[in-house]
GUMISE-443954 format. One record per residue (C-alpha): x, y, z negated; residue in three letters; residue number from 0. Coordinates in steps of 0.001 Angstrom, whole numbers, padded with zeros to 6 digits. Layout:
X Y Z ALA NUM
...
***
This chain:
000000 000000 000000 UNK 0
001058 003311 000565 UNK 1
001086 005517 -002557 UNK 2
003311 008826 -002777 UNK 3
005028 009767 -005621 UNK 4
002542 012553 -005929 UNK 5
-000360 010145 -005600 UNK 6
001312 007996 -008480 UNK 7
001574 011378 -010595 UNK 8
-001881 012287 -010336 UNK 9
-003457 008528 -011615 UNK 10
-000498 009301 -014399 UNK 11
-002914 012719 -014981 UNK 12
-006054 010527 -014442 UNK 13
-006165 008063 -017384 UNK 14
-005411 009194 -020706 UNK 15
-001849 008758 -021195 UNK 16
000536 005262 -020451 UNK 17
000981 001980 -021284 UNK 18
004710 001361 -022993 UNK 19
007264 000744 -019810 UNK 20
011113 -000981 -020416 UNK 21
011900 003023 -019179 UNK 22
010744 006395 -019121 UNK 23
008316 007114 -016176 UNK 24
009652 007596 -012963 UNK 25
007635 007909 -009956 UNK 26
010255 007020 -007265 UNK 27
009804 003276 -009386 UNK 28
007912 000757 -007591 UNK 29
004234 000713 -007839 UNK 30
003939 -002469 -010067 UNK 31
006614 -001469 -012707 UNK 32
004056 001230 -013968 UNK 33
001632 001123 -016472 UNK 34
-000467 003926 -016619 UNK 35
-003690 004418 -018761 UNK 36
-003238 002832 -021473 UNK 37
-003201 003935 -025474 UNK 38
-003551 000864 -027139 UNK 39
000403 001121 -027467 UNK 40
002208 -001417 -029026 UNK 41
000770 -004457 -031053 UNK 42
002863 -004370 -033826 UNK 43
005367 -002438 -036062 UNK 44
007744 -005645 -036110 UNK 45
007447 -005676 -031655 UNK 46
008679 -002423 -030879 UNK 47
009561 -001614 -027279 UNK 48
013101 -000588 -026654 UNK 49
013611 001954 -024133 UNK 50
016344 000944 -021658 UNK 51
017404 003904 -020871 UNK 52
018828 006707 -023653 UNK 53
016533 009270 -024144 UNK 54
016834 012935 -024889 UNK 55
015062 013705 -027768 UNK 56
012950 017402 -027352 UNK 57
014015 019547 -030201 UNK 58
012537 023039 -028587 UNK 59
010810 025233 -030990 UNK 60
006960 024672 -030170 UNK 61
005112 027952 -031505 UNK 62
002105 029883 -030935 UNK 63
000981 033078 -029089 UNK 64
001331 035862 -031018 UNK 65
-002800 036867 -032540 UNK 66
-004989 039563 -030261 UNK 67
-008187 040471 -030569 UNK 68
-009588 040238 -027046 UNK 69
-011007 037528 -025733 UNK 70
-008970 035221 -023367 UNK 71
-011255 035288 -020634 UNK 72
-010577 038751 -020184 UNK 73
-007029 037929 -019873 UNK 74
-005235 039746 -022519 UNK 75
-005686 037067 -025684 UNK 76
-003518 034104 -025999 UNK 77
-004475 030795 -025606 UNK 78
-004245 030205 -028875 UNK 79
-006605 032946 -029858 UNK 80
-008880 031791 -027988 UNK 81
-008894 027883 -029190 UNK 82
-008834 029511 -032986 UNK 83
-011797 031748 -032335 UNK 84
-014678 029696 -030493 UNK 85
-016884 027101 -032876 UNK 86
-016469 024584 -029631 UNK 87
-012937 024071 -030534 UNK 88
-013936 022448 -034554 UNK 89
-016844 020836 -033636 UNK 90
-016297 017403 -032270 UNK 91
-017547 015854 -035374 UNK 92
-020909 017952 -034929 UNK 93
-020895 016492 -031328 UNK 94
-020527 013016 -032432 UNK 95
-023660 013210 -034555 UNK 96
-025634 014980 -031816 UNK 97
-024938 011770 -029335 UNK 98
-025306 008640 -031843 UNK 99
-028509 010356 -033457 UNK 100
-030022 010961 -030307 UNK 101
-032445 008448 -028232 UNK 102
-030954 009622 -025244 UNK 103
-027745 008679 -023291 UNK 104
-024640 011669 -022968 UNK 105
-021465 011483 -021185 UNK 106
-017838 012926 -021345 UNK 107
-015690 013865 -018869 UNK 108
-011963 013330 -018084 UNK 109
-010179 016274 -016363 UNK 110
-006664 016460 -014840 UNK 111
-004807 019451 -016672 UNK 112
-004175 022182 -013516 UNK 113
-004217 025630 -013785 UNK 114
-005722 026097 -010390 UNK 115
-008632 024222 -010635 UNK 116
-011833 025913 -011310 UNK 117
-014378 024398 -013637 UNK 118
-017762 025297 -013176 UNK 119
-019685 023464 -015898 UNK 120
-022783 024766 -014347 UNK 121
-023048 022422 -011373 UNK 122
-022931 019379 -014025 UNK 123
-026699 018050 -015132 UNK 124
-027244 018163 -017607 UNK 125
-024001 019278 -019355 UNK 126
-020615 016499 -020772 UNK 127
-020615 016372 -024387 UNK 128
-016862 016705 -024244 UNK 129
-014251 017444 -021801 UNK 130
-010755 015660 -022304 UNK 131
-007400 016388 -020968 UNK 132
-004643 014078 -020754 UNK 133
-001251 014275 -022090 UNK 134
001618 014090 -019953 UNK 135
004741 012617 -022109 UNK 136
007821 013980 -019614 UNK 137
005901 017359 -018992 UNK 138
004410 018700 -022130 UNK 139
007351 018744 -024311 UNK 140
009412 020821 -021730 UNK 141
007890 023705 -022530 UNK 142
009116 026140 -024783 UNK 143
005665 026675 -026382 UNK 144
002499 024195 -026094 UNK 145
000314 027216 -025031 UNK 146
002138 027462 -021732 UNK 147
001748 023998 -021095 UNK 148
-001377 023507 -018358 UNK 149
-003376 021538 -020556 UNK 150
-003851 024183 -022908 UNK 151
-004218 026784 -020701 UNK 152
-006934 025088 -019125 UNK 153
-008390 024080 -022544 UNK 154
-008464 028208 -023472 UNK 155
-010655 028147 -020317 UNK 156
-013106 025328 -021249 UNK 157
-013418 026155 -024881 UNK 158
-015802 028659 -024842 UNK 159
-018507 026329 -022567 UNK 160
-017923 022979 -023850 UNK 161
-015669 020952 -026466 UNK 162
-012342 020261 -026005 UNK 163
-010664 016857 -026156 UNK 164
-006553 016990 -026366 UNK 165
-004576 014313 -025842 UNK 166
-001463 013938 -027910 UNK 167
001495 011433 -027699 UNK 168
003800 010149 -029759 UNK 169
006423 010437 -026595 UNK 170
009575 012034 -028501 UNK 171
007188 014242 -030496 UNK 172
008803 015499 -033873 UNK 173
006677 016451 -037260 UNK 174
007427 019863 -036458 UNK 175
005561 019856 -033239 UNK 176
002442 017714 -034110 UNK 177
001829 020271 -037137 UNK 178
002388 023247 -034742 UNK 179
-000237 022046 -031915 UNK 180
-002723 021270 -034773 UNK 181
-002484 024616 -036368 UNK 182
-002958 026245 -032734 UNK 183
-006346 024955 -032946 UNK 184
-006164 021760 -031241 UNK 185
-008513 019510 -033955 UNK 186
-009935 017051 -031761 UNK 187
-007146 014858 -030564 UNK 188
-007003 011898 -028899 UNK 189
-003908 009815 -029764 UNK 190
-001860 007985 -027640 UNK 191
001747 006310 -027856 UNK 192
002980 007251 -024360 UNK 193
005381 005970 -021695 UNK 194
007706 004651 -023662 UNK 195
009551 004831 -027394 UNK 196
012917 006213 -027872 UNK 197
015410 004703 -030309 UNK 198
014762 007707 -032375 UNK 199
011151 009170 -032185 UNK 200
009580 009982 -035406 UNK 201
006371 008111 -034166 UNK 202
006329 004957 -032652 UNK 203
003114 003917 -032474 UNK 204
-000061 005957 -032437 UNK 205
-000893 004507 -035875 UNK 206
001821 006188 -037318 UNK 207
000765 009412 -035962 UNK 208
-002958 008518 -036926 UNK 209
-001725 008407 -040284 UNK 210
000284 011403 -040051 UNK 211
-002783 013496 -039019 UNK 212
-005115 011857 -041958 UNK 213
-002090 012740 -044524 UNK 214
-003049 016347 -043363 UNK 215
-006544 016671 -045454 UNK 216
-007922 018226 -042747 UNK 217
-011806 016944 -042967 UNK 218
-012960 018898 -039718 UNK 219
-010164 016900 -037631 UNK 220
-011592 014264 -034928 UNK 221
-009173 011631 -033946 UNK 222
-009995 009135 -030721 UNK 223
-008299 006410 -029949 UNK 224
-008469 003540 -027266 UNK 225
-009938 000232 -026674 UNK 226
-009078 -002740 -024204 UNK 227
-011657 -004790 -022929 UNK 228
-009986 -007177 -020351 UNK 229
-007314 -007293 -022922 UNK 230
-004483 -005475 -023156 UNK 231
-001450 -006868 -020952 UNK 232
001320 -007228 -023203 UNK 233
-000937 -008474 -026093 UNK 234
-001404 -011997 -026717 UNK 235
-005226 -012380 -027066 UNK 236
-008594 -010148 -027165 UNK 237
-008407 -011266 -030857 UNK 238
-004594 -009681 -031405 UNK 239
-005568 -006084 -030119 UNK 240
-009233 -005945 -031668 UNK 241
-007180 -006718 -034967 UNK 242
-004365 -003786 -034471 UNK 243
-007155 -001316 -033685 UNK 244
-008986 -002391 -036714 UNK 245
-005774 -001483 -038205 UNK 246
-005885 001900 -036904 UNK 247
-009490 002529 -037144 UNK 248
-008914 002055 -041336 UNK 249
-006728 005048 -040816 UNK 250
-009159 007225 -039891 UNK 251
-010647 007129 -036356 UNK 252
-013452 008661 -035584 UNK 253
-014401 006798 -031936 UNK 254
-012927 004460 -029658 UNK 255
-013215 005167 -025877 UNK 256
-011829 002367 -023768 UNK 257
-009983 001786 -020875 UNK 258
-011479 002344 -017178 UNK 259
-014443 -000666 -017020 UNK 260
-015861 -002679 -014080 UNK 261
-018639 -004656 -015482 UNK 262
-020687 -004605 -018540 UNK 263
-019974 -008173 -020051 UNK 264
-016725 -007381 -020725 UNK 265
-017951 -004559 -022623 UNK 266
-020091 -006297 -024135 UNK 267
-018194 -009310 -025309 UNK 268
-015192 -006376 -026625 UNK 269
-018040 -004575 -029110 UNK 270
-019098 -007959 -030204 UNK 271
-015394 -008779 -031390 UNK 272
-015202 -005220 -032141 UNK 273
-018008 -005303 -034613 UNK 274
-017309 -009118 -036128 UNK 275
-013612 -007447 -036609 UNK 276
-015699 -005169 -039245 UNK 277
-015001 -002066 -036825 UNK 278
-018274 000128 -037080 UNK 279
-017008 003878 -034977 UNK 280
-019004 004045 -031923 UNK 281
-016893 002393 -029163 UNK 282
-018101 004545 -025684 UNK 283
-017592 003012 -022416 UNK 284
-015020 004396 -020132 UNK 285
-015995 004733 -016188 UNK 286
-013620 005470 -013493 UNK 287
-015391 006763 -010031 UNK 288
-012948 005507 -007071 UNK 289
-012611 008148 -004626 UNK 290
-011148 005495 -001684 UNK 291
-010541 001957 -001780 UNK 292
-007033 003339 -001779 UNK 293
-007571 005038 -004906 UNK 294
-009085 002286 -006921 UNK 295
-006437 -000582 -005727 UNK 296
-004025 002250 -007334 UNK 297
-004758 002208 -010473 UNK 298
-006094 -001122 -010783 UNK 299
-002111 -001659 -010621 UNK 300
-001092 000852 -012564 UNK 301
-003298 -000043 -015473 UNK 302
-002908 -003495 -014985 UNK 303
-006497 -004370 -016363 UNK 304
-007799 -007722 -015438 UNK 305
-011518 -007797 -014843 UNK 306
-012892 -011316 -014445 UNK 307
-012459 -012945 -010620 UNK 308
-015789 -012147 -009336 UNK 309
-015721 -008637 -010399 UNK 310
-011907 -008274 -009124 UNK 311
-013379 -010055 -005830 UNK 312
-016678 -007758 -005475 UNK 313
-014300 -004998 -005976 UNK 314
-011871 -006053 -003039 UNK 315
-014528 -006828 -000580 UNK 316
-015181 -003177 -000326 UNK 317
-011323 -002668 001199 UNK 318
-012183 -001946 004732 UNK 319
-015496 000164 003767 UNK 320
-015597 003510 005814 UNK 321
-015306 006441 004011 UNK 322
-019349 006861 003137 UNK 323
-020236 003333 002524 UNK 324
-017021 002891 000000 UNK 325
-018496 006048 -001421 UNK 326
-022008 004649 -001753 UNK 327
-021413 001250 -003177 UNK 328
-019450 002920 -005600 UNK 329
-022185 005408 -006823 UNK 330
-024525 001953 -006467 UNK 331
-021955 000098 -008770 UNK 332
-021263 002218 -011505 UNK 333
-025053 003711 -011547 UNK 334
-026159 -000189 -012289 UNK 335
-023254 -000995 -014682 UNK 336
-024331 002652 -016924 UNK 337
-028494 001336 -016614 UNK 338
-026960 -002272 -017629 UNK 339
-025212 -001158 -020503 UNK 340
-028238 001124 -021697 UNK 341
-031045 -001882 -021047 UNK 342
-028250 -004426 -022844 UNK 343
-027678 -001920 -026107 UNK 344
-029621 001351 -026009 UNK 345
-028271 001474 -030128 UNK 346
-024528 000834 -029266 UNK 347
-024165 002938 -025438 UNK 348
-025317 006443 -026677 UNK 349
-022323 008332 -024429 UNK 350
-020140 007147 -021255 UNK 351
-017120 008612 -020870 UNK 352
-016041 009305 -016560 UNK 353
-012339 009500 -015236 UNK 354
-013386 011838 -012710 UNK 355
-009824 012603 -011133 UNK 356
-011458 016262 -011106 UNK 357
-014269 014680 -008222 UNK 358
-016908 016199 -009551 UNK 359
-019079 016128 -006216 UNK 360
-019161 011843 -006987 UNK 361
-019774 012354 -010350 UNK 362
-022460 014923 -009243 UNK 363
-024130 012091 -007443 UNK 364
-023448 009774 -010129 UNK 365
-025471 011591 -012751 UNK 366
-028739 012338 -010427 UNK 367
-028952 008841 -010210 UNK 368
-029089 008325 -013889 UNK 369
-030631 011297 -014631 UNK 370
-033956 009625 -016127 UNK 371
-031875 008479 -018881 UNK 372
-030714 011526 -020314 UNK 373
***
Protein backbone atom coordinates (compact mmCIF):
# COMPACT_ATOMS: atom_id res chain seq x y z
CA UNK A 1 0.00 0.00 0.00
CA UNK A 2 1.06 3.31 -0.57
CA UNK A 3 1.09 5.52 2.56
CA UNK A 4 3.31 8.83 2.78
CA UNK A 5 5.03 9.77 5.62
CA UNK A 6 2.54 12.55 5.93
CA UNK A 7 -0.36 10.14 5.60
CA UNK A 8 1.31 8.00 8.48
CA UNK A 9 1.57 11.38 10.60
CA UNK A 10 -1.88 12.29 10.34
CA UNK A 11 -3.46 8.53 11.62
CA UNK A 12 -0.50 9.30 14.40
CA UNK A 13 -2.91 12.72 14.98
CA UNK A 14 -6.05 10.53 14.44
CA UNK A 15 -6.16 8.06 17.38
CA UNK A 16 -5.41 9.19 20.71
CA UNK A 17 -1.85 8.76 21.20
CA UNK A 18 0.54 5.26 20.45
CA UNK A 19 0.98 1.98 21.28
CA UNK A 20 4.71 1.36 22.99
CA UNK A 21 7.26 0.74 19.81
CA UNK A 22 11.11 -0.98 20.42
CA UNK A 23 11.90 3.02 19.18
CA UNK A 24 10.74 6.40 19.12
CA UNK A 25 8.32 7.11 16.18
CA UNK A 26 9.65 7.60 12.96
CA UNK A 27 7.64 7.91 9.96
CA UNK A 28 10.26 7.02 7.27
CA UNK A 29 9.80 3.28 9.39
CA UNK A 30 7.91 0.76 7.59
CA UNK A 31 4.23 0.71 7.84
CA UNK A 32 3.94 -2.47 10.07
CA UNK A 33 6.61 -1.47 12.71
CA UNK A 34 4.06 1.23 13.97
CA UNK A 35 1.63 1.12 16.47
CA UNK A 36 -0.47 3.93 16.62
CA UNK A 37 -3.69 4.42 18.76
CA UNK A 38 -3.24 2.83 21.47
CA UNK A 39 -3.20 3.94 25.47
CA UNK A 40 -3.55 0.86 27.14
CA UNK A 41 0.40 1.12 27.47
CA UNK A 42 2.21 -1.42 29.03
CA UNK A 43 0.77 -4.46 31.05
CA UNK A 44 2.86 -4.37 33.83
CA UNK A 45 5.37 -2.44 36.06
CA UNK A 46 7.74 -5.65 36.11
CA UNK A 47 7.45 -5.68 31.66
CA UNK A 48 8.68 -2.42 30.88
CA UNK A 49 9.56 -1.61 27.28
CA UNK A 50 13.10 -0.59 26.65
CA UNK A 51 13.61 1.95 24.13
CA UNK A 52 16.34 0.94 21.66
CA UNK A 53 17.40 3.90 20.87
CA UNK A 54 18.83 6.71 23.65
CA UNK A 55 16.53 9.27 24.14
CA UNK A 56 16.83 12.94 24.89
CA UNK A 57 15.06 13.71 27.77
CA UNK A 58 12.95 17.40 27.35
CA UNK A 59 14.01 19.55 30.20
CA UNK A 60 12.54 23.04 28.59
CA UNK A 61 10.81 25.23 30.99
CA UNK A 62 6.96 24.67 30.17
CA UNK A 63 5.11 27.95 31.51
CA UNK A 64 2.10 29.88 30.94
CA UNK A 65 0.98 33.08 29.09
CA UNK A 66 1.33 35.86 31.02
CA UNK A 67 -2.80 36.87 32.54
CA UNK A 68 -4.99 39.56 30.26
CA UNK A 69 -8.19 40.47 30.57
CA UNK A 70 -9.59 40.24 27.05
CA UNK A 71 -11.01 37.53 25.73
CA UNK A 72 -8.97 35.22 23.37
CA UNK A 73 -11.25 35.29 20.63
CA UNK A 74 -10.58 38.75 20.18
CA UNK A 75 -7.03 37.93 19.87
CA UNK A 76 -5.24 39.75 22.52
CA UNK A 77 -5.69 37.07 25.68
CA UNK A 78 -3.52 34.10 26.00
CA UNK A 79 -4.48 30.80 25.61
CA UNK A 80 -4.25 30.20 28.88
CA UNK A 81 -6.60 32.95 29.86
CA UNK A 82 -8.88 31.79 27.99
CA UNK A 83 -8.89 27.88 29.19
CA UNK A 84 -8.83 29.51 32.99
CA UNK A 85 -11.80 31.75 32.34
CA UNK A 86 -14.68 29.70 30.49
CA UNK A 87 -16.88 27.10 32.88
CA UNK A 88 -16.47 24.58 29.63
CA UNK A 89 -12.94 24.07 30.53
CA UNK A 90 -13.94 22.45 34.55
CA UNK A 91 -16.84 20.84 33.64
CA UNK A 92 -16.30 17.40 32.27
CA UNK A 93 -17.55 15.85 35.37
CA UNK A 94 -20.91 17.95 34.93
CA UNK A 95 -20.90 16.49 31.33
CA UNK A 96 -20.53 13.02 32.43
CA UNK A 97 -23.66 13.21 34.55
CA UNK A 98 -25.63 14.98 31.82
CA UNK A 99 -24.94 11.77 29.33
CA UNK A 100 -25.31 8.64 31.84
CA UNK A 101 -28.51 10.36 33.46
CA UNK A 102 -30.02 10.96 30.31
CA UNK A 103 -32.45 8.45 28.23
CA UNK A 104 -30.95 9.62 25.24
CA UNK A 105 -27.74 8.68 23.29
CA UNK A 106 -24.64 11.67 22.97
CA UNK A 107 -21.46 11.48 21.19
CA UNK A 108 -17.84 12.93 21.35
CA UNK A 109 -15.69 13.86 18.87
CA UNK A 110 -11.96 13.33 18.08
CA UNK A 111 -10.18 16.27 16.36
CA UNK A 112 -6.66 16.46 14.84
CA UNK A 113 -4.81 19.45 16.67
CA UNK A 114 -4.17 22.18 13.52
CA UNK A 115 -4.22 25.63 13.78
CA UNK A 116 -5.72 26.10 10.39
CA UNK A 117 -8.63 24.22 10.64
CA UNK A 118 -11.83 25.91 11.31
CA UNK A 119 -14.38 24.40 13.64
CA UNK A 120 -17.76 25.30 13.18
CA UNK A 121 -19.69 23.46 15.90
CA UNK A 122 -22.78 24.77 14.35
CA UNK A 123 -23.05 22.42 11.37
CA UNK A 124 -22.93 19.38 14.02
CA UNK A 125 -26.70 18.05 15.13
CA UNK A 126 -27.24 18.16 17.61
CA UNK A 127 -24.00 19.28 19.36
CA UNK A 128 -20.61 16.50 20.77
CA UNK A 129 -20.62 16.37 24.39
CA UNK A 130 -16.86 16.71 24.24
CA UNK A 131 -14.25 17.44 21.80
CA UNK A 132 -10.76 15.66 22.30
CA UNK A 133 -7.40 16.39 20.97
CA UNK A 134 -4.64 14.08 20.75
CA UNK A 135 -1.25 14.27 22.09
CA UNK A 136 1.62 14.09 19.95
CA UNK A 137 4.74 12.62 22.11
CA UNK A 138 7.82 13.98 19.61
CA UNK A 139 5.90 17.36 18.99
CA UNK A 140 4.41 18.70 22.13
CA UNK A 141 7.35 18.74 24.31
CA UNK A 142 9.41 20.82 21.73
CA UNK A 143 7.89 23.70 22.53
CA UNK A 144 9.12 26.14 24.78
CA UNK A 145 5.66 26.67 26.38
CA UNK A 146 2.50 24.19 26.09
CA UNK A 147 0.31 27.22 25.03
CA UNK A 148 2.14 27.46 21.73
CA UNK A 149 1.75 24.00 21.10
CA UNK A 150 -1.38 23.51 18.36
CA UNK A 151 -3.38 21.54 20.56
CA UNK A 152 -3.85 24.18 22.91
CA UNK A 153 -4.22 26.78 20.70
CA UNK A 154 -6.93 25.09 19.12
CA UNK A 155 -8.39 24.08 22.54
CA UNK A 156 -8.46 28.21 23.47
CA UNK A 157 -10.66 28.15 20.32
CA UNK A 158 -13.11 25.33 21.25
CA UNK A 159 -13.42 26.16 24.88
CA UNK A 160 -15.80 28.66 24.84
CA UNK A 161 -18.51 26.33 22.57
CA UNK A 162 -17.92 22.98 23.85
CA UNK A 163 -15.67 20.95 26.47
CA UNK A 164 -12.34 20.26 26.00
CA UNK A 165 -10.66 16.86 26.16
CA UNK A 166 -6.55 16.99 26.37
CA UNK A 167 -4.58 14.31 25.84
CA UNK A 168 -1.46 13.94 27.91
CA UNK A 169 1.49 11.43 27.70
CA UNK A 170 3.80 10.15 29.76
CA UNK A 171 6.42 10.44 26.60
CA UNK A 172 9.57 12.03 28.50
CA UNK A 173 7.19 14.24 30.50
CA UNK A 174 8.80 15.50 33.87
CA UNK A 175 6.68 16.45 37.26
CA UNK A 176 7.43 19.86 36.46
CA UNK A 177 5.56 19.86 33.24
CA UNK A 178 2.44 17.71 34.11
CA UNK A 179 1.83 20.27 37.14
CA UNK A 180 2.39 23.25 34.74
CA UNK A 181 -0.24 22.05 31.91
CA UNK A 182 -2.72 21.27 34.77
CA UNK A 183 -2.48 24.62 36.37
CA UNK A 184 -2.96 26.25 32.73
CA UNK A 185 -6.35 24.95 32.95
CA UNK A 186 -6.16 21.76 31.24
CA UNK A 187 -8.51 19.51 33.95
CA UNK A 188 -9.93 17.05 31.76
CA UNK A 189 -7.15 14.86 30.56
CA UNK A 190 -7.00 11.90 28.90
CA UNK A 191 -3.91 9.81 29.76
CA UNK A 192 -1.86 7.98 27.64
CA UNK A 193 1.75 6.31 27.86
CA UNK A 194 2.98 7.25 24.36
CA UNK A 195 5.38 5.97 21.69
CA UNK A 196 7.71 4.65 23.66
CA UNK A 197 9.55 4.83 27.39
CA UNK A 198 12.92 6.21 27.87
CA UNK A 199 15.41 4.70 30.31
CA UNK A 200 14.76 7.71 32.38
CA UNK A 201 11.15 9.17 32.19
CA UNK A 202 9.58 9.98 35.41
CA UNK A 203 6.37 8.11 34.17
CA UNK A 204 6.33 4.96 32.65
CA UNK A 205 3.11 3.92 32.47
CA UNK A 206 -0.06 5.96 32.44
CA UNK A 207 -0.89 4.51 35.87
CA UNK A 208 1.82 6.19 37.32
CA UNK A 209 0.77 9.41 35.96
CA UNK A 210 -2.96 8.52 36.93
CA UNK A 211 -1.72 8.41 40.28
CA UNK A 212 0.28 11.40 40.05
CA UNK A 213 -2.78 13.50 39.02
CA UNK A 214 -5.12 11.86 41.96
CA UNK A 215 -2.09 12.74 44.52
CA UNK A 216 -3.05 16.35 43.36
CA UNK A 217 -6.54 16.67 45.45
CA UNK A 218 -7.92 18.23 42.75
CA UNK A 219 -11.81 16.94 42.97
CA UNK A 220 -12.96 18.90 39.72
CA UNK A 221 -10.16 16.90 37.63
CA UNK A 222 -11.59 14.26 34.93
CA UNK A 223 -9.17 11.63 33.95
CA UNK A 224 -10.00 9.14 30.72
CA UNK A 225 -8.30 6.41 29.95
CA UNK A 226 -8.47 3.54 27.27
CA UNK A 227 -9.94 0.23 26.67
CA UNK A 228 -9.08 -2.74 24.20
CA UNK A 229 -11.66 -4.79 22.93
CA UNK A 230 -9.99 -7.18 20.35
CA UNK A 231 -7.31 -7.29 22.92
CA UNK A 232 -4.48 -5.48 23.16
CA UNK A 233 -1.45 -6.87 20.95
CA UNK A 234 1.32 -7.23 23.20
CA UNK A 235 -0.94 -8.47 26.09
CA UNK A 236 -1.40 -12.00 26.72
CA UNK A 237 -5.23 -12.38 27.07
CA UNK A 238 -8.59 -10.15 27.16
CA UNK A 239 -8.41 -11.27 30.86
CA UNK A 240 -4.59 -9.68 31.41
CA UNK A 241 -5.57 -6.08 30.12
CA UNK A 242 -9.23 -5.94 31.67
CA UNK A 243 -7.18 -6.72 34.97
CA UNK A 244 -4.36 -3.79 34.47
CA UNK A 245 -7.15 -1.32 33.68
CA UNK A 246 -8.99 -2.39 36.71
CA UNK A 247 -5.77 -1.48 38.20
CA UNK A 248 -5.89 1.90 36.90
CA UNK A 249 -9.49 2.53 37.14
CA UNK A 250 -8.91 2.06 41.34
CA UNK A 251 -6.73 5.05 40.82
CA UNK A 252 -9.16 7.23 39.89
CA UNK A 253 -10.65 7.13 36.36
CA UNK A 254 -13.45 8.66 35.58
CA UNK A 255 -14.40 6.80 31.94
CA UNK A 256 -12.93 4.46 29.66
CA UNK A 257 -13.21 5.17 25.88
CA UNK A 258 -11.83 2.37 23.77
CA UNK A 259 -9.98 1.79 20.88
CA UNK A 260 -11.48 2.34 17.18
CA UNK A 261 -14.44 -0.67 17.02
CA UNK A 262 -15.86 -2.68 14.08
CA UNK A 263 -18.64 -4.66 15.48
CA UNK A 264 -20.69 -4.60 18.54
CA UNK A 265 -19.97 -8.17 20.05
CA UNK A 266 -16.72 -7.38 20.72
CA UNK A 267 -17.95 -4.56 22.62
CA UNK A 268 -20.09 -6.30 24.13
CA UNK A 269 -18.19 -9.31 25.31
CA UNK A 270 -15.19 -6.38 26.62
CA UNK A 271 -18.04 -4.58 29.11
CA UNK A 272 -19.10 -7.96 30.20
CA UNK A 273 -15.39 -8.78 31.39
CA UNK A 274 -15.20 -5.22 32.14
CA UNK A 275 -18.01 -5.30 34.61
CA UNK A 276 -17.31 -9.12 36.13
CA UNK A 277 -13.61 -7.45 36.61
CA UNK A 278 -15.70 -5.17 39.25
CA UNK A 279 -15.00 -2.07 36.83
CA UNK A 280 -18.27 0.13 37.08
CA UNK A 281 -17.01 3.88 34.98
CA UNK A 282 -19.00 4.05 31.92
CA UNK A 283 -16.89 2.39 29.16
CA UNK A 284 -18.10 4.54 25.68
CA UNK A 285 -17.59 3.01 22.42
CA UNK A 286 -15.02 4.40 20.13
CA UNK A 287 -15.99 4.73 16.19
CA UNK A 288 -13.62 5.47 13.49
CA UNK A 289 -15.39 6.76 10.03
CA UNK A 290 -12.95 5.51 7.07
CA UNK A 291 -12.61 8.15 4.63
CA UNK A 292 -11.15 5.49 1.68
CA UNK A 293 -10.54 1.96 1.78
CA UNK A 294 -7.03 3.34 1.78
CA UNK A 295 -7.57 5.04 4.91
CA UNK A 296 -9.08 2.29 6.92
CA UNK A 297 -6.44 -0.58 5.73
CA UNK A 298 -4.03 2.25 7.33
CA UNK A 299 -4.76 2.21 10.47
CA UNK A 300 -6.09 -1.12 10.78
CA UNK A 301 -2.11 -1.66 10.62
CA UNK A 302 -1.09 0.85 12.56
CA UNK A 303 -3.30 -0.04 15.47
CA UNK A 304 -2.91 -3.50 14.99
CA UNK A 305 -6.50 -4.37 16.36
CA UNK A 306 -7.80 -7.72 15.44
CA UNK A 307 -11.52 -7.80 14.84
CA UNK A 308 -12.89 -11.32 14.44
CA UNK A 309 -12.46 -12.95 10.62
CA UNK A 310 -15.79 -12.15 9.34
CA UNK A 311 -15.72 -8.64 10.40
CA UNK A 312 -11.91 -8.27 9.12
CA UNK A 313 -13.38 -10.05 5.83
CA UNK A 314 -16.68 -7.76 5.47
CA UNK A 315 -14.30 -5.00 5.98
CA UNK A 316 -11.87 -6.05 3.04
CA UNK A 317 -14.53 -6.83 0.58
CA UNK A 318 -15.18 -3.18 0.33
CA UNK A 319 -11.32 -2.67 -1.20
CA UNK A 320 -12.18 -1.95 -4.73
CA UNK A 321 -15.50 0.16 -3.77
CA UNK A 322 -15.60 3.51 -5.81
CA UNK A 323 -15.31 6.44 -4.01
CA UNK A 324 -19.35 6.86 -3.14
CA UNK A 325 -20.24 3.33 -2.52
CA UNK A 326 -17.02 2.89 0.00
CA UNK A 327 -18.50 6.05 1.42
CA UNK A 328 -22.01 4.65 1.75
CA UNK A 329 -21.41 1.25 3.18
CA UNK A 330 -19.45 2.92 5.60
CA UNK A 331 -22.18 5.41 6.82
CA UNK A 332 -24.53 1.95 6.47
CA UNK A 333 -21.96 0.10 8.77
CA UNK A 334 -21.26 2.22 11.50
CA UNK A 335 -25.05 3.71 11.55
CA UNK A 336 -26.16 -0.19 12.29
CA UNK A 337 -23.25 -1.00 14.68
CA UNK A 338 -24.33 2.65 16.92
CA UNK A 339 -28.49 1.34 16.61
CA UNK A 340 -26.96 -2.27 17.63
CA UNK A 341 -25.21 -1.16 20.50
CA UNK A 342 -28.24 1.12 21.70
CA UNK A 343 -31.04 -1.88 21.05
CA UNK A 344 -28.25 -4.43 22.84
CA UNK A 345 -27.68 -1.92 26.11
CA UNK A 346 -29.62 1.35 26.01
CA UNK A 347 -28.27 1.47 30.13
CA UNK A 348 -24.53 0.83 29.27
CA UNK A 349 -24.16 2.94 25.44
CA UNK A 350 -25.32 6.44 26.68
CA UNK A 351 -22.32 8.33 24.43
CA UNK A 352 -20.14 7.15 21.25
CA UNK A 353 -17.12 8.61 20.87
CA UNK A 354 -16.04 9.31 16.56
CA UNK A 355 -12.34 9.50 15.24
CA UNK A 356 -13.39 11.84 12.71
CA UNK A 357 -9.82 12.60 11.13
CA UNK A 358 -11.46 16.26 11.11
CA UNK A 359 -14.27 14.68 8.22
CA UNK A 360 -16.91 16.20 9.55
CA UNK A 361 -19.08 16.13 6.22
CA UNK A 362 -19.16 11.84 6.99
CA UNK A 363 -19.77 12.35 10.35
CA UNK A 364 -22.46 14.92 9.24
CA UNK A 365 -24.13 12.09 7.44
CA UNK A 366 -23.45 9.77 10.13
CA UNK A 367 -25.47 11.59 12.75
CA UNK A 368 -28.74 12.34 10.43
CA UNK A 369 -28.95 8.84 10.21
CA UNK A 370 -29.09 8.33 13.89
CA UNK A 371 -30.63 11.30 14.63
CA UNK A 372 -33.96 9.62 16.13
CA UNK A 373 -31.88 8.48 18.88
CA UNK A 374 -30.71 11.53 20.31
Amino acid sequence: MRTSARSLRHCQLLLMGSFPSSKPYDTRDHLDSLVVGGYLDGHSREATTRSTTSITMHQLTVESDPPNSIEYAKGRASPAEAMHSHENSRNLKQVIQQWTSSERLSYSIELIPKEDFVLDLSRLNPQPMFCSLPWISDNNLQYQRFVDTPMLKMTAKIVPHCSVMNHISCYNITETQVDKFVEMGNWNLFVIRGDTVGENQRFKHSSDLVEYLRSKNNPEMTIATGGYPYVHPESPSLDYDVKYLKQKVDLGVDFVLTQTLYDAASYLQYVDECRRAGITVPIVPGIFLPGSYDQLETVLNLTRVNPPADVLAMLHSHALDEPDVFEAFVVKHFVELVRTLRQERPDEVKLVHFFTFNRLGLLRKVLDKIADLF
